[in-house]
N, C-alpha and C positions, 0 to 999 in steps of 0.2 A: 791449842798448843801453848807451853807457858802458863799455864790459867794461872792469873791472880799477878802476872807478872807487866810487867810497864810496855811490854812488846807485846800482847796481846793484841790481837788486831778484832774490831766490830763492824760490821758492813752495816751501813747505814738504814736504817728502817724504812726510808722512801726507796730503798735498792736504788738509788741514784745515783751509783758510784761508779766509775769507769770501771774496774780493776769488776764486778760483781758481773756488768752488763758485756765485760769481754770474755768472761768463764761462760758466763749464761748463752752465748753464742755458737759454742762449741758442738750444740746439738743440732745446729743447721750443717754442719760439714757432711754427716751422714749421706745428705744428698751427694754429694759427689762418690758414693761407694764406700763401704769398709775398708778396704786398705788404705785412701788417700786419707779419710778421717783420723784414722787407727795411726798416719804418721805425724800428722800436723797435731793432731790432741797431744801426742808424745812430745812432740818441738816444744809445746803450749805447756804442759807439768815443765817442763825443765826451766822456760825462762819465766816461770810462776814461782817454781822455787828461789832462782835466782836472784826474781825481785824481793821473795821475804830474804835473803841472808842478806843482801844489798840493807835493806830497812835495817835490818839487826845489827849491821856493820856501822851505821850512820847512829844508829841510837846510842850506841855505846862507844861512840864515838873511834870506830880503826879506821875506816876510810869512807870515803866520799865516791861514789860510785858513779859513771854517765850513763844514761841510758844506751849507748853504743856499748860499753863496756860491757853490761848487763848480758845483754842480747849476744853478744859474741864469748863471753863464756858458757851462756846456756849453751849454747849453738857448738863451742869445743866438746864440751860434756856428755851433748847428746848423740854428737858425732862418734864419739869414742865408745857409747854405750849400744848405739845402734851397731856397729861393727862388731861386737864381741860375739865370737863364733858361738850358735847355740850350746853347739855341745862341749864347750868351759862352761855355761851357766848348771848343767843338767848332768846328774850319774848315768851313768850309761848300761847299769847291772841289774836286770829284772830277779827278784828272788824268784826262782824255780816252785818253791812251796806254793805258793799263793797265785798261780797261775789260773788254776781251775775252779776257783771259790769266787761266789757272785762279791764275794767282800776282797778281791785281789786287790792290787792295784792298776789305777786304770793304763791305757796305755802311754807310751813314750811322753808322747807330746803334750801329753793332759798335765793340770795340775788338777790338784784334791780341794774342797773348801769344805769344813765341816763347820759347822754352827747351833746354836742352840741358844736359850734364854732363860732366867733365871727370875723367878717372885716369890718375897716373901710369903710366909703366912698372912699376913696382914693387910698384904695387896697394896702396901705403902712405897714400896722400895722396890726396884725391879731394875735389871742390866741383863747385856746382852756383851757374846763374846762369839768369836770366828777363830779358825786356825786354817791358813794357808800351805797347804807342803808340797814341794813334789812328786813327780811319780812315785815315786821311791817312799812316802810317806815322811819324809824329813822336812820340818816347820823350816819357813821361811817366815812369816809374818803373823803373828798373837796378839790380837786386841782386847780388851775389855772396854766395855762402854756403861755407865751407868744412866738409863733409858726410864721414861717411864711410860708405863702402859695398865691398858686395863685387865687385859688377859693373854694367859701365853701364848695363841696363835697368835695375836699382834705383835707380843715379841720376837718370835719366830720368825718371823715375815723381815721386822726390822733389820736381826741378825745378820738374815740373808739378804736383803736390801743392803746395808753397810760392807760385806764381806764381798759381794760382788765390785761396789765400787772401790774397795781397795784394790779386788782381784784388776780390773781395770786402770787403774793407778800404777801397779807391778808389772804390766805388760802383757797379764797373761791374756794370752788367744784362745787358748783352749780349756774346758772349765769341766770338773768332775763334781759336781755339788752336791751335799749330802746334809740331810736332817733326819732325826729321829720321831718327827712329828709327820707322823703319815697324812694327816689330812689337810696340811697345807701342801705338802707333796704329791699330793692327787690333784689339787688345783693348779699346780705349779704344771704339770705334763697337760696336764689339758685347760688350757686357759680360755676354751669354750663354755668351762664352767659356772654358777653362776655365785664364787663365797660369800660367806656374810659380809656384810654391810662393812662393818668394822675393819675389814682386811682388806677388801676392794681394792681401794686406793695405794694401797703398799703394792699389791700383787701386780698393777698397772703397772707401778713404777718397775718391779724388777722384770713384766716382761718388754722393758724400754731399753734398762741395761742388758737383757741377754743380748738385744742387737747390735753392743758392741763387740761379740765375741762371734769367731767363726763356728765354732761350737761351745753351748754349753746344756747339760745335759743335765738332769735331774732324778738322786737315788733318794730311798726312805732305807734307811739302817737301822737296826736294834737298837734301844737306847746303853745297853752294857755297851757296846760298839765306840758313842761319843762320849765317852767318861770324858777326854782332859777338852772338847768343846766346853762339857757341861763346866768343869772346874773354872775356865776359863770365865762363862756366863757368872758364877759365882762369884767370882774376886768382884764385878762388877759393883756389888752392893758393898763394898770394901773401899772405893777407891771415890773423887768428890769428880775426875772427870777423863776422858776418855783417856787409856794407857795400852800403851804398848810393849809388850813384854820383853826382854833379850832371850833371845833365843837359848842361851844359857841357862836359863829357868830350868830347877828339875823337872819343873811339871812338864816340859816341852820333851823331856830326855831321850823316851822312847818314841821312837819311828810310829807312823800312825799303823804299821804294816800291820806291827808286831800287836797292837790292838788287835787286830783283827783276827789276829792268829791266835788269840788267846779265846777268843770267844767261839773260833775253830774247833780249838779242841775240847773243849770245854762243852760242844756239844754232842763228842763222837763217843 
């Protein structure tokens, strides 16, 4: 966040830092159940955020912050975020077209995660990008990351490894995930499988994050299908460190629907 900038924050190389070994806790909550985890992790982003603007507030000197204060606007913020009625976050209009096509959208409750990854020719340079949207296919959240890896199943894997934990970070519960790379997507539904060596350890991790979700479900789409993932992946090798797009972005313009619906007809 900031790269390059005096607010930049480094977690200490011996991980010996309060602030590292209180994040890193967060994965024992699980034992007490998915929902109570699912609200206190939620509590825990809010006054995690609160501590970095507090830091950024002090660095540039506008205020001087208490740790009471802290903790009790997280705590405002989250209150007010946790009460906002679902359906003001969510459209509430299924397009009729796209009902009956394995490429619909999913249902109500779901959201979409499309991902993919990008390598040069030269195997020098390599990023990875995600796009988060609605039922409705409307982006909420565009990343690019510029990664590096050996080959593009491991970037694939990463992709999706990073867009979960955003999806996570956003709140979502419910998860429709989508790659164009079938053969990480064959491992991914059956994680009795045995992939190579090289991916293992990513594919461990993301069957860790599935278990913060009450669903999350795993498709393989056409690669015509994730054009603006792919574009996304692309900008990667563009940018010196992770970005996040506005939503604004042409590239974001069209509904992931209407994707899909392109490639609908385009086969009848």
């Amino acid at each position: 966040m900031w790269h390059g900038s005096s607010v930049t924050y480094v977690v200490p190389a011996d991980n010996n830092d309060p602030l590292y070994k209180w994040i890193q806790g967060w994965a024992a909550l699980k034992s007490y159940g998915k929902k109570v985890a699912r609200e206190v992790v939620s509590q825990c982003t809010f006054i995690a955020w609160h501590i970095w603007k507090a830091r950024n507030d002090y660095i540039f000197a506008t205020k001087v912050w208490s740790p009471m204060e802290v903790v009790a606007a997280a705590h405002r913020a989250w209150s007010k975020y946790i009460s906002t009625p679902k359906d003001q976050q969510e459209f509430n209009i299924s397009p009729p077209f796209l009902r009956a096509s394995v490429l619909a959208s999913p249902p109500p409750n779901f959201h979409r995660l499309r991902c993919d990854a990008s390598l040069n020719l030269s195997g020098e340079r390599g990023g990875i990008g995600f796009l988060l949207c609605n039922w409705l296919g409307h982006p909420k959240v565009a990343v690019s990351n510029p990664v590096k890896f050996s080959t593009i199943l491991v970037g694939e894997a990463i992709a999706i490894k990073e867009g979960l934990m955003e999806a996570i970070s956003e709140g979502v519960h419910k998860l429709h995930l989508e790659s164009d790379n079938q053969q990480l997507i064959s491992y991914l539904q059956d994680f009795s499988q045995s992939p190579d060596i090289v991916v293992w350890p990513i594919i461990e991790d993301i069957g860790y994050l599935c278990s913060f979700f009450d669903d999350c479900l795993f498709y393989g789409i056409p690669r015509e299908v994730n054009v603006t993932a792919d574009t996304i992946a692309r900008r990667a090798q563009s940018v010196t460190d992770r970005t996040v797009w506005p939503i604004s972005d042409p590239c974001l313009s069209m509904p992931v629907v209407l994707d899909n619906l392109s490639v609908i007809l385009s086969s009848q």
